[in-house]
C-alpha positions in Angstrom: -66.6 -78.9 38.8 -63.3 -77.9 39.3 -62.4 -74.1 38.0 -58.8 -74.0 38.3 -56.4 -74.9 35.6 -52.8 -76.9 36.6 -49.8 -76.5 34.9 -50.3 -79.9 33.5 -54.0 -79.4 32.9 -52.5 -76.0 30.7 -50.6 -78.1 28.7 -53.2 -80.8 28.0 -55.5 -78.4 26.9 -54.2 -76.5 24.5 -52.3 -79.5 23.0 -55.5 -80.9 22.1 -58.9 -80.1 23.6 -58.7 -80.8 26.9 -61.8 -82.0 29.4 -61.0 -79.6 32.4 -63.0 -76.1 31.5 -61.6 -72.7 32.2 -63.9 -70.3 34.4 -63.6 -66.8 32.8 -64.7 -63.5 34.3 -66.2 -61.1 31.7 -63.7 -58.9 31.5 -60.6 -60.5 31.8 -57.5 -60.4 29.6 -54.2 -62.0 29.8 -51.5 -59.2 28.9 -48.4 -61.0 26.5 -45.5 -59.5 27.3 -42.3 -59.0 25.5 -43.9 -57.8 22.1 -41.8 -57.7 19.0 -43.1 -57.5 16.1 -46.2 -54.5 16.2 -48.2 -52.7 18.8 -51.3 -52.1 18.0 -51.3 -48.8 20.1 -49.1 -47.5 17.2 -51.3 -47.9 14.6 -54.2 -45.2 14.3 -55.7 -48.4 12.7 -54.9 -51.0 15.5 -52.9 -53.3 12.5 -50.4 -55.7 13.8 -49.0 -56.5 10.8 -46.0 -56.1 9.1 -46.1 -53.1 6.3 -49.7 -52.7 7.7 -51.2 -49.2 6.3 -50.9 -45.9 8.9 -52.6 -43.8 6.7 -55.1 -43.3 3.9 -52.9 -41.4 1.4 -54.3 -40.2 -1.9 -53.4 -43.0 -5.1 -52.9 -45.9 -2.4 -54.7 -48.8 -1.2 -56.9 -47.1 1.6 -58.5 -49.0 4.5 -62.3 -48.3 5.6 -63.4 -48.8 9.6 -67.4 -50.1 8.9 -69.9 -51.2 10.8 -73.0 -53.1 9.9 -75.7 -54.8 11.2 -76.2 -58.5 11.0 -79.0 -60.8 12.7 -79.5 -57.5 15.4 -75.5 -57.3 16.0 -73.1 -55.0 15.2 -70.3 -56.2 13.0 -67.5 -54.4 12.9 -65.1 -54.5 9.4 -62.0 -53.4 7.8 -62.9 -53.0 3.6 -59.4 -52.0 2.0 -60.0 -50.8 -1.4 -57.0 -50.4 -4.1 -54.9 -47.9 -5.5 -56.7 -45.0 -7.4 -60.3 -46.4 -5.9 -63.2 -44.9 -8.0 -66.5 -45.3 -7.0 -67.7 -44.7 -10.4 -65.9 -47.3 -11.8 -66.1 -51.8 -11.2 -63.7 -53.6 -9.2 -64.0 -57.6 -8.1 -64.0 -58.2 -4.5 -62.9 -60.8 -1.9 -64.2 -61.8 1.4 -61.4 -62.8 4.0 -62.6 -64.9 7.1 -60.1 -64.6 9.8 -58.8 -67.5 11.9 -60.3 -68.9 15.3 -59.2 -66.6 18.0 -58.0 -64.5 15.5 -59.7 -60.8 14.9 -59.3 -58.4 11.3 -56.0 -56.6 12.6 -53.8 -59.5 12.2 -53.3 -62.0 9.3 -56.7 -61.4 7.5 -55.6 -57.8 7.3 -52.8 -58.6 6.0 -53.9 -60.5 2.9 -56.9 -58.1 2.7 -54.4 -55.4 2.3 -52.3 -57.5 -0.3 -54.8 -58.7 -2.2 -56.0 -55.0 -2.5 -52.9 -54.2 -3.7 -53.4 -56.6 -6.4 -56.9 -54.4 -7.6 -59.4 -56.0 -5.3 -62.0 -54.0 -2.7 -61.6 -56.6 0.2 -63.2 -56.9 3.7 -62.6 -58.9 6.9 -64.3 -58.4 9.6 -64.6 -59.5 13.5 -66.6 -62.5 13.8 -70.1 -62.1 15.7 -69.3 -62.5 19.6 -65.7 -62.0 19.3 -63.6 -59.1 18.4 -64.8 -55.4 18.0 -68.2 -57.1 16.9 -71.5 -57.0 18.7 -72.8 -60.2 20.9 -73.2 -61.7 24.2 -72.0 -63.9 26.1 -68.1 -62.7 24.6 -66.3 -65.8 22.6 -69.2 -67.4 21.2 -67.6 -70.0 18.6 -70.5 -71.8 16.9 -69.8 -72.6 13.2 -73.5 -71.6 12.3 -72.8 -67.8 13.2 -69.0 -68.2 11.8 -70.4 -69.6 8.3 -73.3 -66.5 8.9 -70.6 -64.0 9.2 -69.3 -64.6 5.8 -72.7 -64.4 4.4 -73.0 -61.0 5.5 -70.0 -59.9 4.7 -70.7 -60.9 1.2 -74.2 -59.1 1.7 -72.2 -55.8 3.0 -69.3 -55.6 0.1 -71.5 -56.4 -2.8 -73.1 -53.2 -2.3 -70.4 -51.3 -1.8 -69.3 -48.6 -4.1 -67.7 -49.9 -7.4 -68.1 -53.5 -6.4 -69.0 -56.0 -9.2 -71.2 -58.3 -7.4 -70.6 -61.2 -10.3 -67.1 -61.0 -9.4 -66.9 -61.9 -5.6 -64.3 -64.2 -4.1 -63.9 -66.2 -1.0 -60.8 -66.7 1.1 -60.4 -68.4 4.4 -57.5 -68.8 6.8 -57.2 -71.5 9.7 -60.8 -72.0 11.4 -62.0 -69.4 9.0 -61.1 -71.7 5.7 -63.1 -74.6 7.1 -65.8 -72.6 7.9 -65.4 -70.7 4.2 -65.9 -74.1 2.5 -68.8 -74.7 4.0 -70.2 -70.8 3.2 -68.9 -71.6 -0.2 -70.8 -74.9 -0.7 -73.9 -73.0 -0.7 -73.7 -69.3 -1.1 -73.5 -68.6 -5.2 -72.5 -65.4 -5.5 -68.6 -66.6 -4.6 -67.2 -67.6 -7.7 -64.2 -68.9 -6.3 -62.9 -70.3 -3.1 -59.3 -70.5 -1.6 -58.2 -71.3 2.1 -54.8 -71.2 3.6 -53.9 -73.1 6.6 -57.5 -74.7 6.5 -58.0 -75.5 10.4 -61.4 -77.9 10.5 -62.8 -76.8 13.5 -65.5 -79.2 14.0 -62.9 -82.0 14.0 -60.4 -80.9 16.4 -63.0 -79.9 19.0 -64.4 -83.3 18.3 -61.2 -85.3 18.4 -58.4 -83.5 19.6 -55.9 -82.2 18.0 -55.0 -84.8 15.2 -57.7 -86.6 16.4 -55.7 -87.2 19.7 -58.5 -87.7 22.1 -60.9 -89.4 20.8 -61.7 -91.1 23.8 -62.8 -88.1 25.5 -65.6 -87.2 23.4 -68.4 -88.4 25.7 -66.9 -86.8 28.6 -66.5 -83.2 27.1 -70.0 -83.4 25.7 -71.0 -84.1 29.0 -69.1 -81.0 30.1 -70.3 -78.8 27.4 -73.5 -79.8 28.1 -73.2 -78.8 31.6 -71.8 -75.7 30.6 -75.1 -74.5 28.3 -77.6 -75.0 31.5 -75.8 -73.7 33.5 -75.9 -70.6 31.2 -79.8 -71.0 30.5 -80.1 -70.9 34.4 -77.9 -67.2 33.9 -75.2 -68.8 36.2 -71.3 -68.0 35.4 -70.7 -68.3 31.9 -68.1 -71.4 31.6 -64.5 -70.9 28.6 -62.3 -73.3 27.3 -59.2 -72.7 25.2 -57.5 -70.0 27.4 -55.0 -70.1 29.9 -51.8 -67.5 30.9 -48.6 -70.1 29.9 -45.1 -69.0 30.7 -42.5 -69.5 27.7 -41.1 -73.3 29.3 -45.0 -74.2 29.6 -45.5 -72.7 26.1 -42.2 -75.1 24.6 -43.7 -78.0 26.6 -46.7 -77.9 24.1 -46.7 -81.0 21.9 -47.9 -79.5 18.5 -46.4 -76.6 16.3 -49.8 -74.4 15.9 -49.9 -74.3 19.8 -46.4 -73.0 20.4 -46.1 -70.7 17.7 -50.0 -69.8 17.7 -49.3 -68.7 21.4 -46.4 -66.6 19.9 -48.3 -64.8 17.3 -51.8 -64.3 19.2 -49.7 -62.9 22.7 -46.3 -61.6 22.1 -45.6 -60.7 18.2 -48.8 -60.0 16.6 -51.2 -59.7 20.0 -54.5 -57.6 20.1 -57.0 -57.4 22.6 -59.5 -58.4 20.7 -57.8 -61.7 20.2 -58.3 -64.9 22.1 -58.0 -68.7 22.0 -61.4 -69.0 24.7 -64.6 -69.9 23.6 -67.8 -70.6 25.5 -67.5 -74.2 26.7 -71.4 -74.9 25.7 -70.1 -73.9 21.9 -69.0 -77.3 21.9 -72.3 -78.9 21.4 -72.3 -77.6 18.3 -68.5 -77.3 17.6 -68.4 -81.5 17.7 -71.4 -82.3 15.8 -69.8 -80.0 12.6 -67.6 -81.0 10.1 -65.8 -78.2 7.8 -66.4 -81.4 5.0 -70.4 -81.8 5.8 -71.7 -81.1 2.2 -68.4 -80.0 0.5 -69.6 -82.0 -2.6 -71.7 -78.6 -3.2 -68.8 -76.7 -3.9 -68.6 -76.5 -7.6 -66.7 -73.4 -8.1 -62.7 -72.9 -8.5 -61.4 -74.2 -5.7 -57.4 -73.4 -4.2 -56.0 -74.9 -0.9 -53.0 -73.9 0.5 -51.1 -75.2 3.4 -47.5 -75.4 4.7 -45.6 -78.5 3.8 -44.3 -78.8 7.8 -47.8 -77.9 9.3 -49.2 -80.5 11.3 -52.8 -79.0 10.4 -52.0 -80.2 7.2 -53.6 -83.5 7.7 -56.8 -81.5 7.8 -56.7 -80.1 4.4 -55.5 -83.0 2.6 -58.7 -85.0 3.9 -60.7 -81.8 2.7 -59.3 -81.6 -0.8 -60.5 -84.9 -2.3 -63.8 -84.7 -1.1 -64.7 -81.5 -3.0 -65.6 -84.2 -5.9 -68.1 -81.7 -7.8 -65.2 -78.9 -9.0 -62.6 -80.0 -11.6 -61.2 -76.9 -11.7 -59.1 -77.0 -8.0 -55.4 -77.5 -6.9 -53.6 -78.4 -3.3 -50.8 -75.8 -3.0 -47.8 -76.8 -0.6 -45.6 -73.8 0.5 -42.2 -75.6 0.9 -40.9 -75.6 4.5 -43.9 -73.9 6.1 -46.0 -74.2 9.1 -49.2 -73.1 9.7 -48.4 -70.1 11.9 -45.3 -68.9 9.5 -48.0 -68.4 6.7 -49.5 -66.0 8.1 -46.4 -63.7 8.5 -43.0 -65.3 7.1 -42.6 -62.6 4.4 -41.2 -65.2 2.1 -44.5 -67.7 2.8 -46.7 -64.9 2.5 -45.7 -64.0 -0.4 -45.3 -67.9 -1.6 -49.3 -67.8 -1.0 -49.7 -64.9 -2.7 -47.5 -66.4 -5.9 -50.9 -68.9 -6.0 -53.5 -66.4 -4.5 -52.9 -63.1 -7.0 -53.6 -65.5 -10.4 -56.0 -67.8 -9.0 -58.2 -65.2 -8.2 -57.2 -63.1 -11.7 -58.2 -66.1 -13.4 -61.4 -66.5 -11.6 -63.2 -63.5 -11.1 
């Protein structure tokens, strides 16, 4: 099997999903340079994002390092409650689910921090396997544990102080919307759903990257399977989705998520807990998932959101329809926006947040 990744092979793979896997070492990082935007060294919080919190001052929306069990592992979370918190007192709360690749410090902070601001106790949390979070091998990306990790953060936040568990709401961004729809299908006690940027992950590991290799399917299944005995037989655990592209390789890149994803994950908004890789065997379950199996369940509020010039947003507009059992939903466009700019654009930020702060007012 061959371990080493081509330029061309770089550019195939994370255009779509590429056949040729990746071999890791545990332990190693690829180190962006040229950072602009936020370092997370500077933050006593690790926050990369823009007007991210420094400090928990006194009348102000205050941010909470947690840690909590879930199925033996240790999750680690970010709850940000709002101005004036009293324990005594009842606030509703939202469950953000960060993107793939993506850990609490970057965009799901950021909305957990505005939607706080807005009177909300919110958490986000590392997913299981990836981030500051507990699990082994590292990068395990199987939807079952994804859709888990939202469970338990529901499990953790509605018994926090001053948390009204009949007001709990659900939002998801990028992988973490698909797999929010499919945690919302089922799991009651989020009385409203909204995803921005809704990445189905099931589909594009399936198909490519608007379904551009579907004629690879049988191959990488092949591969994936590899990958997983290989594992069982505690040989070199095998990654896909990471490779060290230079800026021309990065421009090269035939889809707008890729380029600027690589741009926000590695040189504005990078963190070390961050990565595109996940375990090549995740893929036997990664393709046989939809982020649409079962969305008929959902019959709660539902809001989607997605930039007008994203090319993911092929992904929710095949979702929306097919959540036939709520009456009560609407497909928000942000005007000019691609998936990457929503989650740090200050103007589409707060475009989602024009739909977020009412939709969520209204619901809970």
């Amino acid at each position: 099997m061959n371990t080493e990744i081509t330029k061309t092979t770089r550019r195939q793979f994370l255009g779509a999903t590429a056949i040729t896997p990746i071999v890791m070492t545990a332990g190693l990082s690829v180190t962006p340079s040229g950072a602009e935007a936020a370092d997370y060294r500077q933050n006593p919080f690790s926050l990369v994002y823009e007007g991210a919190l420094t400090t928990n001052a006194p009348g102000k929306v205050n941010i909470h390092p947690v840690r909590y069990r879930l199925n033996g592992l240790d999750i680690s979370a970010n709850v940000y409650t709002p101005a004036n918190y009293d324990a005594s007192k009842t606030y509703p709360a939202i469950v953000v689910a960060h993107p793939n690749g993506g850990v609490k410090e970057q965009v799901a902070g950021l909305y957990a921090q505005r939607l706080a601001e807005e009177g909300y106790i919110t958490i986000t949390a590392d997913a299981a396997y990836q981030g500051s979070s507990g699990g082994q091998p590292r990068n395990v990306d199987k939807p079952a544990f994804r859709i888990e990790d939202i469970h338990g953060m529901a499990d953790f936040i509605t018994r926090f102080a001053g948390v009204d568990a009949k007001r709990l709401g659900l939002f998801g961004i990028c992988g973490g919307g698909g797999y929010s729809l499919a945690a919302g299908a089922t799991d009651k006690r989020f009385k409203s759903i909204a995803t921005l940027s809704m990445f189905n992950s099931g589909r594009v590991r399936r198909n490519g990257y608007m379904d551009s290799q579907k004629e690879t399917i049988p191959q990488r299944l092949r591969q994936a399977t590899d990958a997983r005995a290989q594992e069982a037989a505690g040989a070199e655990v095998l990654y896909a989705g990471d490779a060290n592209l230079t800026d021309a390789q990065i421009a090269a890149l035939p889809f707008d998520l890729y380029r600027q994803g690589y741009h926000y994950y590695w040189k504005t908004h990078t963190h070390p807990g961050s990565t595109f890789k996940y375990t090549l065997s995740s893929l036997l379950d990664l393709m046989r998932w939809d982020a649409t199996d079962q969305i008929e369940l959902i019959d709660t509020p539902l809001l989607m959101i997605a930039g007008t010039k994203a090319d993911s947003l092929y992904m929710t507009e095949d979702a929306f329809p097919k959540a036939t059992a709520t009456t009560d939903k609407e497909l928000f466009k942000i005007d000019g926006a691609t998936h990457i700019e929503t989650y740090w654009v200050p103007e589409y930020v707060a475009a989602a947040m024009t739909k977020l702060t009412p939709f969520f007012a209204r619901t809970l």
